[in-house]
N, C-alpha and C positions, 0 to 999 in steps of 0.2 A: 559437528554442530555447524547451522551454517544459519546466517540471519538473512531473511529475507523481506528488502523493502520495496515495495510496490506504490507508485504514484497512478490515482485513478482520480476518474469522477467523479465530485461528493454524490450526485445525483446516484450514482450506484454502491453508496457504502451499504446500502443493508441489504442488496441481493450478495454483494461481497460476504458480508458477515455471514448470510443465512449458509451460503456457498463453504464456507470453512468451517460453519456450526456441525454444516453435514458431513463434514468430511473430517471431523473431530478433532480440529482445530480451534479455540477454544481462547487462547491464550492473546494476545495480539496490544501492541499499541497506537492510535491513530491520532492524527495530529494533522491538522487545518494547515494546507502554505500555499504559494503561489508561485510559479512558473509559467512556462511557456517552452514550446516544442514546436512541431509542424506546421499546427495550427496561425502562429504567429500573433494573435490576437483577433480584434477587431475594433471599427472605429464606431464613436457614441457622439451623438450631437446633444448637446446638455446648454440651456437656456443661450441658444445662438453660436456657442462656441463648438468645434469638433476635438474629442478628445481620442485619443490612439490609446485603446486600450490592450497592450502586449504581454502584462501578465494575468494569468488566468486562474480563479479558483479550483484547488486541484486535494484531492488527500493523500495525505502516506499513510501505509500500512509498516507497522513496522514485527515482524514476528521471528522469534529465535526458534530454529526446529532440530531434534535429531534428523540425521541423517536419515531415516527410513522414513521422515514425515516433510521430505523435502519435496518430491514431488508432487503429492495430494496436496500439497498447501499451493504451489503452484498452479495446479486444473483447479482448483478451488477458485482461487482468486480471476483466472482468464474464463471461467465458466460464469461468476458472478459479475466481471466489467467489461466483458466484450460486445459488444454493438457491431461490430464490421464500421465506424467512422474514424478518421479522425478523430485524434485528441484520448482515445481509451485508454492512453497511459501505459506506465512500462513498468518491469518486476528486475528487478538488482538480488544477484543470488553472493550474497558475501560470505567468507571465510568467518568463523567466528571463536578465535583463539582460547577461550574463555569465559565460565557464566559463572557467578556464583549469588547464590540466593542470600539475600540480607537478613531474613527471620531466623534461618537454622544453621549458615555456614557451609550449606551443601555446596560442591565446586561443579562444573563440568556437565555433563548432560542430565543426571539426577538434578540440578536446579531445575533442567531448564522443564523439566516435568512431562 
């Protein structure tokens, strides 16, 4: 089992999603943050004054997968947020010790569906 979190775009979350829909990935949690990477920010002049703005609207993707839906959720997610710029965000493939589903009790890859 391995969980994979992915920092992208919002501007690309729903060619993301449509991209995992297709690739029958299904399941996912996503979640509003802000960071900064490469990009570094940029600067905003707001009624006379200049503001440094260095962190950036970004989303996590957060998805548990078996093993054998590790890498379609991967081309999934780089086929739905890749632009070729700056800032398209990065995918974290984690170890995932552990799942177990809250409604039935199932442990292990059975939860994760």
């Amino acid at each position: 089992m391995k969980l994979i979190v992915a920092v992208i775009q919002p501007t690309k979350l729903p060619d993301v999603k449509k991209a995992l829909l297709d690739a029958e990935v299904y399941k996912m949690t996503v979640t509003n943050v802000v960071g900064c990477g490469q990009q570094a920010g940029y600067t905003e002049h707001y009624r006379g004054s200049i503001f440094e703005v260095n962190l950036l609207k970004k989303v996590r993707l957060e998805i548990a997968v078996n093993e054998n839906f590790v890498e379609r959720t991967i081309n999934a997610i780089i086929t739905g947020a890749r632009t070729g710029n700056i800032g398209d965000g990065k995918i974290f493939v984690l170890e995932l010790p552990e799942c177990i589903r809250i409604r039935t009790g199932e442990t292990g890859s059975e939860a994760i569906g």
